[in-house]
Gaussian input, Z-matrix of N, CA and C with variables (Angstrom, degrees):
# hf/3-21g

backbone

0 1
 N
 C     1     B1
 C     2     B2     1     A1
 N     3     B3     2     A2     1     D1
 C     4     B4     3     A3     2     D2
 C     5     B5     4     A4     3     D3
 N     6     B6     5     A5     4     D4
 C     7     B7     6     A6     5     D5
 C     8     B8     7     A7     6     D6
 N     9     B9     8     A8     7     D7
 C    10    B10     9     A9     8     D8
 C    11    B11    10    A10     9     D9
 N    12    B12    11    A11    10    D10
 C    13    B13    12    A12    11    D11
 C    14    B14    13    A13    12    D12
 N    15    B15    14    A14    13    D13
 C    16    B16    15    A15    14    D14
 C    17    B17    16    A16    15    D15
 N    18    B18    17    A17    16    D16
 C    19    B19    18    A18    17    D17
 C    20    B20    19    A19    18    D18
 N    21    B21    20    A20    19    D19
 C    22    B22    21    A21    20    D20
 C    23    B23    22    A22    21    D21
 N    24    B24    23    A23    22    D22
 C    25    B25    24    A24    23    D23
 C    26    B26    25    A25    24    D24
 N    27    B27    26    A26    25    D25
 C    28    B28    27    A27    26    D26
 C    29    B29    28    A28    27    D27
 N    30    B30    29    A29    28    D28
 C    31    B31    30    A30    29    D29
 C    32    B32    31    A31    30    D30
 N    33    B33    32    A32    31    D31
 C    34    B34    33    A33    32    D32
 C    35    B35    34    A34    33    D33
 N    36    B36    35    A35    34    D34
 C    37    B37    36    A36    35    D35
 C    38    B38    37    A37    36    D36
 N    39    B39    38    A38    37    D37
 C    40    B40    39    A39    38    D38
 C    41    B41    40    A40    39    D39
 N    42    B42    41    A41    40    D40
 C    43    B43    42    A42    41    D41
 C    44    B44    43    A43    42    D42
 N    45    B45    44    A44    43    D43
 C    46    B46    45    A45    44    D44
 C    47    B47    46    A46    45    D45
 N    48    B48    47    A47    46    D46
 C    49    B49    48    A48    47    D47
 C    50    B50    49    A49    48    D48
 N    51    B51    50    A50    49    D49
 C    52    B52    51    A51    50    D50
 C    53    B53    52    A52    51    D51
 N    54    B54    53    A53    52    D52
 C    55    B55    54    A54    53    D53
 C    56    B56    55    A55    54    D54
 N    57    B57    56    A56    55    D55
 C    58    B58    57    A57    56    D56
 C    59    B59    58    A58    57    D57
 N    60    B60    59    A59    58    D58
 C    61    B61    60    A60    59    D59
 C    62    B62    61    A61    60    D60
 N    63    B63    62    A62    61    D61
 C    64    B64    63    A63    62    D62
 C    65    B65    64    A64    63    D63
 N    66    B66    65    A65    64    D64
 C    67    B67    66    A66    65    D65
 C    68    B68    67    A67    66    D66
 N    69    B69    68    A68    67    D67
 C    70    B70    69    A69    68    D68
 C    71    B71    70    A70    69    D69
 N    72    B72    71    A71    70    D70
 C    73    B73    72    A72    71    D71
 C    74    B74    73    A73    72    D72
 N    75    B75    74    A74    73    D73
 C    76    B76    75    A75    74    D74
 C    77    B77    76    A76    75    D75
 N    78    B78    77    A77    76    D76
 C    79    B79    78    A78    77    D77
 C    80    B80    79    A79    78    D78
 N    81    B81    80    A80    79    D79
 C    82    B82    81    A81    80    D80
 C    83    B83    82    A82    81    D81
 N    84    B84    83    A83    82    D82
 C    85    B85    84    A84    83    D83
 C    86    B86    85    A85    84    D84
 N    87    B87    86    A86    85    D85
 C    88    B88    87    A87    86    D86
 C    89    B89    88    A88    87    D87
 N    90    B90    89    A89    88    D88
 C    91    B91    90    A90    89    D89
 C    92    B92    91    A91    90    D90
 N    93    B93    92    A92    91    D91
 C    94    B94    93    A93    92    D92
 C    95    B95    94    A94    93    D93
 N    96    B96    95    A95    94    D94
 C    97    B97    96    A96    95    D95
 C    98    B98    97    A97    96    D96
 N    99    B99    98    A98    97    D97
 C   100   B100    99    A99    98    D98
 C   101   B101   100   A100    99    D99
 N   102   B102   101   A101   100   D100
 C   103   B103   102   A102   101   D101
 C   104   B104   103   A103   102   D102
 N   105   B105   104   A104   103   D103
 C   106   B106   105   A105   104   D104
 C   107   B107   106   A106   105   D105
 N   108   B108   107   A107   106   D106
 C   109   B109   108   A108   107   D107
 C   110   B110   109   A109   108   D108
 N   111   B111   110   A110   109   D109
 C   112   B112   111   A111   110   D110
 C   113   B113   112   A112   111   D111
 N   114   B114   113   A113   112   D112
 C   115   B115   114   A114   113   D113
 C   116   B116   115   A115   114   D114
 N   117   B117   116   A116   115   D115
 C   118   B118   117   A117   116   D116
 C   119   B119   118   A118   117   D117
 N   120   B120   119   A119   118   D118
 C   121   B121   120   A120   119   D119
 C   122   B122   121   A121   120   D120
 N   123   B123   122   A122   121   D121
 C   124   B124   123   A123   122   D122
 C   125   B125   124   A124   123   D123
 N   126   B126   125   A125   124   D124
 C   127   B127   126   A126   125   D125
 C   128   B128   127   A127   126   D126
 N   129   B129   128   A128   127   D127
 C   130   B130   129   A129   128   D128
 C   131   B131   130   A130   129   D129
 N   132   B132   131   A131   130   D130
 C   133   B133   132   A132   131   D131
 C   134   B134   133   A133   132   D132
 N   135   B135   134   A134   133   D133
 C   136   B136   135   A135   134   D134
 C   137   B137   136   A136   135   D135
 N   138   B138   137   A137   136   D136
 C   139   B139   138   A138   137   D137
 C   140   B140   139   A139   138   D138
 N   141   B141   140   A140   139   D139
 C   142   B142   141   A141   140   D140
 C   143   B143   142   A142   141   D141
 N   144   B144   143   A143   142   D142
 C   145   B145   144   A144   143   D143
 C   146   B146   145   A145   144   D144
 N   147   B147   146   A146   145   D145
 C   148   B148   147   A147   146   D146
 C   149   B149   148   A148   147   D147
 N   150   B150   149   A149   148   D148
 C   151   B151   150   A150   149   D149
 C   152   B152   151   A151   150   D150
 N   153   B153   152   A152   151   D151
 C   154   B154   153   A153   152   D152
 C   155   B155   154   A154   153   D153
 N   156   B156   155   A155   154   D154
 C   157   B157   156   A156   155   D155
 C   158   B158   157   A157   156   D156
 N   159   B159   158   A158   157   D157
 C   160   B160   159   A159   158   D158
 C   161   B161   160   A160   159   D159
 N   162   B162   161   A161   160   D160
 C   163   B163   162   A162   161   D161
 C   164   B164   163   A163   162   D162
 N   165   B165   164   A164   163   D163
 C   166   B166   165   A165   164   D164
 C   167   B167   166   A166   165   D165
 N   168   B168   167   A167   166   D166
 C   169   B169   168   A168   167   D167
 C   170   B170   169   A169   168   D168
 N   171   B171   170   A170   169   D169
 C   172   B172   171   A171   170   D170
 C   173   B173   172   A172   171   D171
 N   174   B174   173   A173   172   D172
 C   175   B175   174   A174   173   D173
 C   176   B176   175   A175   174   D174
 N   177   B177   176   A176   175   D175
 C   178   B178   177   A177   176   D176
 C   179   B179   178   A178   177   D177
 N   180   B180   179   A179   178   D178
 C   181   B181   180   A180   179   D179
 C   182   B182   181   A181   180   D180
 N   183   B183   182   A182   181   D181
 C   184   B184   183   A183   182   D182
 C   185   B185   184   A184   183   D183
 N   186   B186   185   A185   184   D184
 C   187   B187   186   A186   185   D185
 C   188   B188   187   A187   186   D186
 N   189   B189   188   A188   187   D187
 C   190   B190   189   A189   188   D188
 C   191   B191   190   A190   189   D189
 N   192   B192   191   A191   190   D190
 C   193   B193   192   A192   191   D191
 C   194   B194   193   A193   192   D192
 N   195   B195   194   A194   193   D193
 C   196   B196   195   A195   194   D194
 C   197   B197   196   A196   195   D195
 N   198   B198   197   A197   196   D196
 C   199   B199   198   A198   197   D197
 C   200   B200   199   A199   198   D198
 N   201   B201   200   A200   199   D199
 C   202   B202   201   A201   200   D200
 C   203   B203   202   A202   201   D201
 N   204   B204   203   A203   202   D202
 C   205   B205   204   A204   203   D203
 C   206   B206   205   A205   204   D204
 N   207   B207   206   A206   205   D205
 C   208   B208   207   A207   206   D206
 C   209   B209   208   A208   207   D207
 N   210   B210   209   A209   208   D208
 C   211   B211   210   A210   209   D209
 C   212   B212   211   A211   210   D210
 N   213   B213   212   A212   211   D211
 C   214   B214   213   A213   212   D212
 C   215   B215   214   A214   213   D213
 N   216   B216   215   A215   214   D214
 C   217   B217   216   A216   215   D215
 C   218   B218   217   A217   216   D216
 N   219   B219   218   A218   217   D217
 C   220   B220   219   A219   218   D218
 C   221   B221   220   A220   219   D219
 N   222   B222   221   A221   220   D220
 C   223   B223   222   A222   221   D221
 C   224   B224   223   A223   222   D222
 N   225   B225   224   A224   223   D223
 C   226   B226   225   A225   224   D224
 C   227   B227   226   A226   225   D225
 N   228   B228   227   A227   226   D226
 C   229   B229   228   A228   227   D227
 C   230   B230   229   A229   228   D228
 N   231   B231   230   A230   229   D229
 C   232   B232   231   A231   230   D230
 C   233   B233   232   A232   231   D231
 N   234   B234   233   A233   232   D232
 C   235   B235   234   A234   233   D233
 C   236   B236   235   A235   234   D234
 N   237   B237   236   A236   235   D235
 C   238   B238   237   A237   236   D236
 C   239   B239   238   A238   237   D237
 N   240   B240   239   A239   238   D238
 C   241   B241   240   A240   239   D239
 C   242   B242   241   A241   240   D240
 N   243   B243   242   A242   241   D241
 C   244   B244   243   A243   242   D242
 C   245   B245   244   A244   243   D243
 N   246   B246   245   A245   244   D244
 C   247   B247   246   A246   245   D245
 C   248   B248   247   A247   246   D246
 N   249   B249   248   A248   247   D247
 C   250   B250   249   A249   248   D248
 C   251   B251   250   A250   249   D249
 N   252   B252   251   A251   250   D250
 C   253   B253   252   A252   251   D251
 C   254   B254   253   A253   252   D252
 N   255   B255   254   A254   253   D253
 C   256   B256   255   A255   254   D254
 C   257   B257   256   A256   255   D255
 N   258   B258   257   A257   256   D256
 C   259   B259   258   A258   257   D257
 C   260   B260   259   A259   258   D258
 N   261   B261   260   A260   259   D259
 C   262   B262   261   A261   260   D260
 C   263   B263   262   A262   261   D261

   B1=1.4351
   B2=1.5318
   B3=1.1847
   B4=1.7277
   B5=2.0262
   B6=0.9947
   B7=1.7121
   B8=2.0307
   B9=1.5210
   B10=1.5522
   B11=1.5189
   B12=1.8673
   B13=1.7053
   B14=1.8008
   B15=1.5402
   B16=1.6262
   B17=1.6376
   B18=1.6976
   B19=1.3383
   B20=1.9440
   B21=1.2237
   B22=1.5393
   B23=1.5662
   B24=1.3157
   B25=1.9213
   B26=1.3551
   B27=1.1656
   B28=1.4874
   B29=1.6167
   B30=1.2807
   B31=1.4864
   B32=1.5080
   B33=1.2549
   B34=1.6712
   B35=1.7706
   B36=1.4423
   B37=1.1515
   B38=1.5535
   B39=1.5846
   B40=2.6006
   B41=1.4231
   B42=1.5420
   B43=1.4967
   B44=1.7413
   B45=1.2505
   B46=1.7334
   B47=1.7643
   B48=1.7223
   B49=1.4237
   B50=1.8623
   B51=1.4358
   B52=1.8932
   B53=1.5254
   B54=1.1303
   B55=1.6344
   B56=1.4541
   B57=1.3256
   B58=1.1124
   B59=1.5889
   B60=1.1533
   B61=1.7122
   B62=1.9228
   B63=1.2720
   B64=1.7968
   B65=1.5347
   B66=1.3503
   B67=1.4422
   B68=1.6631
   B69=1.5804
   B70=1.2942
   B71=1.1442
   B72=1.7775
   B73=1.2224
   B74=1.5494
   B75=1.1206
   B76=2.0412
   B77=1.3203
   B78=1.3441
   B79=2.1289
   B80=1.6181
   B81=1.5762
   B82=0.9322
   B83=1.3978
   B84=1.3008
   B85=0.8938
   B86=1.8644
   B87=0.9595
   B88=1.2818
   B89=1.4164
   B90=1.0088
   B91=2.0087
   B92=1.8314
   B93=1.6134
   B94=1.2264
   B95=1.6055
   B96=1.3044
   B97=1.7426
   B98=1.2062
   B99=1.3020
   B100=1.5851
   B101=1.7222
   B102=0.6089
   B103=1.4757
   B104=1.6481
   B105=1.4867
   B106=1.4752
   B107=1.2485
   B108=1.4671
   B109=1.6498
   B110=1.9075
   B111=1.1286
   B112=1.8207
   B113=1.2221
   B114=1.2237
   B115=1.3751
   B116=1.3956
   B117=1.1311
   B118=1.7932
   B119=1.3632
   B120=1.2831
   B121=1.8050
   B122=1.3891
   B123=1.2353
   B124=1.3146
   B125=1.8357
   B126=1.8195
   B127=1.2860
   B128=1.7426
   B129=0.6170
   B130=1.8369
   B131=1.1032
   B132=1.4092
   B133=1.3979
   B134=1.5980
   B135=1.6760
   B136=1.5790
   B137=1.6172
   B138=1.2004
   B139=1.1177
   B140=1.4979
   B141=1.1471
   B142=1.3991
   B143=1.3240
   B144=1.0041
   B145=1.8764
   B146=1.2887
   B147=1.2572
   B148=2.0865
   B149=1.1414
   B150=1.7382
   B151=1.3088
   B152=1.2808
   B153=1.6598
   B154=1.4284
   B155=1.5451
   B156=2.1073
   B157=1.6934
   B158=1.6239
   B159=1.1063
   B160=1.5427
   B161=1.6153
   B162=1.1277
   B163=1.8788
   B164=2.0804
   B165=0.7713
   B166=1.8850
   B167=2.0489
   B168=0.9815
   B169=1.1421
   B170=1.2685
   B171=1.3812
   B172=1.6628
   B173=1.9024
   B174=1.2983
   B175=1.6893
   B176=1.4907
   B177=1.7177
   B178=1.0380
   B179=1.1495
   B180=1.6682
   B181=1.5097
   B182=1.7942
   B183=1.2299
   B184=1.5552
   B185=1.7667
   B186=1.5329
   B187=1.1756
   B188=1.4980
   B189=1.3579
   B190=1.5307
   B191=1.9238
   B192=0.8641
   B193=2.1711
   B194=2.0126
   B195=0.9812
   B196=1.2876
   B197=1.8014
   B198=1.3861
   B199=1.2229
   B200=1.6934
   B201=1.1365
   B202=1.5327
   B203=1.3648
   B204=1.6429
   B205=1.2157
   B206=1.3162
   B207=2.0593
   B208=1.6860
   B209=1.6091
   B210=1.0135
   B211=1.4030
   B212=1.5227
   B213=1.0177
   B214=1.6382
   B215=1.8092
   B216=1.3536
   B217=1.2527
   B218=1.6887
   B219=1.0969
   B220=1.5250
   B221=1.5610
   B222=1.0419
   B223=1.6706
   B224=1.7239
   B225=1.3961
   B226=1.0849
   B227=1.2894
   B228=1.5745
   B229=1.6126
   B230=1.3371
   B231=1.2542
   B232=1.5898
   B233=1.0430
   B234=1.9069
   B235=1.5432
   B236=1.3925
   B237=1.2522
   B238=1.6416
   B239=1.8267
   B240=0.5304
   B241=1.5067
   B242=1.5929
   B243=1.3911
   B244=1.7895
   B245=1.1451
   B246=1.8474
   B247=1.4958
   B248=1.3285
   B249=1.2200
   B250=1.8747
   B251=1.5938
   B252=0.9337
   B253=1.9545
   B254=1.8694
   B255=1.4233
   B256=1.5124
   B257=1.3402
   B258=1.5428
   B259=1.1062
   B260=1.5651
   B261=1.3510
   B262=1.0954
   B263=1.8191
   A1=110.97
   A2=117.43
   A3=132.34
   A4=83.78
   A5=125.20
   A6=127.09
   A7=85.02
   A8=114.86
   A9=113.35
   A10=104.77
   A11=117.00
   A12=112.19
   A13=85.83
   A14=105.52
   A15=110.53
   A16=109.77
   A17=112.45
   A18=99.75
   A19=99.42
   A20=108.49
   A21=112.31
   A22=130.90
   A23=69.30
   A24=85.27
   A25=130.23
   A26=111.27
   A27=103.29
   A28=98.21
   A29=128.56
   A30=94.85
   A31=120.46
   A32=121.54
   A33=125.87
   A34=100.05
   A35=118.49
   A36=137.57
   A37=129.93
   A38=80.61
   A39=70.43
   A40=79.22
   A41=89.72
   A42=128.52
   A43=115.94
   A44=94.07
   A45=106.09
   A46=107.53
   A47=110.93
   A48=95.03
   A49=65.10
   A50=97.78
   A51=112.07
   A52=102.23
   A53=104.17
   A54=124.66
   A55=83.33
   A56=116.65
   A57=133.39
   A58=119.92
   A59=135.34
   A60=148.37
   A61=82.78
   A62=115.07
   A63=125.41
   A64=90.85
   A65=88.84
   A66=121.40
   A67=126.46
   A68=123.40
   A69=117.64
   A70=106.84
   A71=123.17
   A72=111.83
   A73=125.81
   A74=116.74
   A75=107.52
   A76=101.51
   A77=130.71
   A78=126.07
   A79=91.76
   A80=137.02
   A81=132.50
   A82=129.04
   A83=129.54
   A84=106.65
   A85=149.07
   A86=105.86
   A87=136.94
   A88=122.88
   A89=80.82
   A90=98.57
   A91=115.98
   A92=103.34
   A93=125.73
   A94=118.46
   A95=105.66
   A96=97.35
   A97=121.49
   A98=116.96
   A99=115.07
   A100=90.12
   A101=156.98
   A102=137.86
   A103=129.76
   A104=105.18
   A105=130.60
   A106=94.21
   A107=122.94
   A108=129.45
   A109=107.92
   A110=91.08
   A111=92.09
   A112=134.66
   A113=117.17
   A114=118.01
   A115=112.41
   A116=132.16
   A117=121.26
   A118=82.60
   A119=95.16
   A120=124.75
   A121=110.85
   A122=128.77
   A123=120.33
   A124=100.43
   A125=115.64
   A126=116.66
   A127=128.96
   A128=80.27
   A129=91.04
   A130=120.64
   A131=137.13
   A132=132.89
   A133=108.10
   A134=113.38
   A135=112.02
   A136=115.30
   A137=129.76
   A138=139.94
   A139=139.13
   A140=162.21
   A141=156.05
   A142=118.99
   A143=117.24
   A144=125.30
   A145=101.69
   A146=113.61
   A147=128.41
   A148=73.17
   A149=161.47
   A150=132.50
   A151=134.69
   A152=115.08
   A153=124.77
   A154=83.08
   A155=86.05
   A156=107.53
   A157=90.70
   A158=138.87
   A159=138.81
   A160=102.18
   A161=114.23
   A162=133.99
   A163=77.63
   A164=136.38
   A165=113.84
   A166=99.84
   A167=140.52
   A168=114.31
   A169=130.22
   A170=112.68
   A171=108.22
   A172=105.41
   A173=99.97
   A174=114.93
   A175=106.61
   A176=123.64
   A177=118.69
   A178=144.93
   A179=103.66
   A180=127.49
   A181=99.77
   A182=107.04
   A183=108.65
   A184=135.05
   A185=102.18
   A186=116.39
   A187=119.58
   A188=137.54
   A189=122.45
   A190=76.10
   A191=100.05
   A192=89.84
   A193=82.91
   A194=130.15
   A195=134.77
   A196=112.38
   A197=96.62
   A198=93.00
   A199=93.65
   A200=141.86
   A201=124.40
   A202=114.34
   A203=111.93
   A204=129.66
   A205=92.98
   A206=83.16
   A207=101.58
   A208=93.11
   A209=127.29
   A210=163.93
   A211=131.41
   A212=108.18
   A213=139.62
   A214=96.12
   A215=116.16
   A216=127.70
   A217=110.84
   A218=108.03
   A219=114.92
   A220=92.57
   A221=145.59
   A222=151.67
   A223=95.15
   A224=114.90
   A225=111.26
   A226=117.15
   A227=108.12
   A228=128.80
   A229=101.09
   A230=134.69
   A231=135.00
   A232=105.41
   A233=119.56
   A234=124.45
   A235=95.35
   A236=108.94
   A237=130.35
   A238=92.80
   A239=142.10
   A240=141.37
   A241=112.48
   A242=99.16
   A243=121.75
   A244=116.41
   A245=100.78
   A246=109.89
   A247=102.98
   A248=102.03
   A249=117.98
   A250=106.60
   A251=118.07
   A252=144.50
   A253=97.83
   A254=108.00
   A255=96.44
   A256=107.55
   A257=149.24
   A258=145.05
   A259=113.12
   A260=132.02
   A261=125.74
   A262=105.81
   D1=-42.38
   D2=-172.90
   D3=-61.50
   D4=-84.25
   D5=-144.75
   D6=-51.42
   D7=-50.63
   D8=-175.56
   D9=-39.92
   D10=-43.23
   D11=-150.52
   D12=-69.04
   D13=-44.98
   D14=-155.50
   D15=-65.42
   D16=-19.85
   D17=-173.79
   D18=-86.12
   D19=-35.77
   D20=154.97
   D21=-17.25
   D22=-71.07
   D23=165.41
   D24=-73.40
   D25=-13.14
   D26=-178.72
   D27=-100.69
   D28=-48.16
   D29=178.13
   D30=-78.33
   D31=0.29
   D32=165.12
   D33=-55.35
   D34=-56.60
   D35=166.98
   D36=-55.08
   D37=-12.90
   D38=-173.76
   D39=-95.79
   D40=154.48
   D41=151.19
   D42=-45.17
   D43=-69.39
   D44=176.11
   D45=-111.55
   D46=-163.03
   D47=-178.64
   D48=-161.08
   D49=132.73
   D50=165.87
   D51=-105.60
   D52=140.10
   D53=179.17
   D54=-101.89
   D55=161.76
   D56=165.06
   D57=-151.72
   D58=87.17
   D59=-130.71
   D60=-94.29
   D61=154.97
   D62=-27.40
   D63=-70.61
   D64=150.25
   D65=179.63
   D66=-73.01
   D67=141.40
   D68=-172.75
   D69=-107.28
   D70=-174.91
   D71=-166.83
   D72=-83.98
   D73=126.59
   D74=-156.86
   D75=127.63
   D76=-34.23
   D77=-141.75
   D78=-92.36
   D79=-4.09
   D80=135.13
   D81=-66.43
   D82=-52.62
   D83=156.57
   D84=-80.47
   D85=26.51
   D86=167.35
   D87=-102.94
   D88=-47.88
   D89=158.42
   D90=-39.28
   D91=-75.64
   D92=173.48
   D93=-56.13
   D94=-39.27
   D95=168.38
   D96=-70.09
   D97=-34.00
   D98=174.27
   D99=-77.78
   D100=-120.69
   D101=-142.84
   D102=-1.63
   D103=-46.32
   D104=178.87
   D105=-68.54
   D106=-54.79
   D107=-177.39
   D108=-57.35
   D109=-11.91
   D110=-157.65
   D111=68.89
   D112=23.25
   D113=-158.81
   D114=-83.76
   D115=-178.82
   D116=178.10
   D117=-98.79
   D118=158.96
   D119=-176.56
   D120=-124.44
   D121=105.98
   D122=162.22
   D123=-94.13
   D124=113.29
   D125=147.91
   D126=-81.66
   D127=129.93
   D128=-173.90
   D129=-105.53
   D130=118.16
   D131=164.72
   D132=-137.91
   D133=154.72
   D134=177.24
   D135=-77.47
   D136=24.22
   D137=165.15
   D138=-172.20
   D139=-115.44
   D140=159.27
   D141=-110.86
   D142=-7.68
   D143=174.36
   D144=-13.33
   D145=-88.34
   D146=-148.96
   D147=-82.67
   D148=-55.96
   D149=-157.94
   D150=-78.51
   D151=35.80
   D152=176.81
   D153=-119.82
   D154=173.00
   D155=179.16
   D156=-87.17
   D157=101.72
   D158=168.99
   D159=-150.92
   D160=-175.71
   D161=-174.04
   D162=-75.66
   D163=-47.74
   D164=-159.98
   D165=-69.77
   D166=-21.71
   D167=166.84
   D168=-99.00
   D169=-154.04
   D170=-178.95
   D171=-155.54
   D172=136.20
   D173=177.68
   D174=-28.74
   D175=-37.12
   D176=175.75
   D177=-59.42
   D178=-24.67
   D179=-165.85
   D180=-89.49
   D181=-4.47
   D182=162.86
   D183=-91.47
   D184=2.80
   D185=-173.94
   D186=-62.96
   D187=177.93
   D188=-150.15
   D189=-108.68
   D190=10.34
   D191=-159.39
   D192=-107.99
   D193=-5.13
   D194=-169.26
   D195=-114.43
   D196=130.99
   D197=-166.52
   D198=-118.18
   D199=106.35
   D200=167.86
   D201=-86.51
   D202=156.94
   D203=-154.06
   D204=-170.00
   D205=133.81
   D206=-172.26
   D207=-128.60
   D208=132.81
   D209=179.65
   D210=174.62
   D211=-166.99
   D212=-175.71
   D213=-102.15
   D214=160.46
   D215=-173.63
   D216=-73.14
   D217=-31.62
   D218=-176.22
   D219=-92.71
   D220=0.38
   D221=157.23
   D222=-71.46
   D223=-63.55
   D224=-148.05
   D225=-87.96
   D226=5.39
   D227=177.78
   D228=-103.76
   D229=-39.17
   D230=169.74
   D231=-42.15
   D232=-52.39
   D233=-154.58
   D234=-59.82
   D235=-74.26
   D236=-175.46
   D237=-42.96
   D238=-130.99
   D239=-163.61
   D240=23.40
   D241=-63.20
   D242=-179.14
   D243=-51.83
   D244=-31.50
   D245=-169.39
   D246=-78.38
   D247=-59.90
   D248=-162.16
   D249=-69.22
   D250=-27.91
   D251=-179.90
   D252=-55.97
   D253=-56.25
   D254=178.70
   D255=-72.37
   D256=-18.72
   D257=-166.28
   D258=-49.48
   D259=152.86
   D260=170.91
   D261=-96.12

């Protein structure tokens, strides 16, 4: 119950929420709370898989709070840097 309250809390608590494709067990539901939370979503995958209309994605991954992103890990740490880097 304790690791369930803390993973609870931390995306109640993040700023943003990174997907990181393929997914482990929980990143759906972690997924969906930050949505409910509103949080921005960066989904991430190293190529276009979940971002076609086919059986690999989901209605969710189209939401305006979701941003998908196809790269490599050092792609998807540049982005975020650039992003969060202009922030005041």
């Amino acid at each position: 119950m304790e690791v369930g309250q803390n993973e609870f809390n931390g995306v109640k608590d993040a700023d943003i929420l990174i997907v990181l494709s393929p997914h482990g067990r929980g990143t759906h539901t972690e997924f969906g709370m930050a949505i409910a939370f509103n949080k921005k979503i960066y989904l991430c995958h190293i190529d276009d898989t979940y971002f076609k209309c086919d059986d690999n994605t989901s209605a969710f991954y189209w939401l305006p709070q979701v941003n998908q992103f196809v790269g490599n890990i050092d792609d998807i740490v540049n982005m975020l840097l650039n992003t969060y880097s202009k922030m005041p």
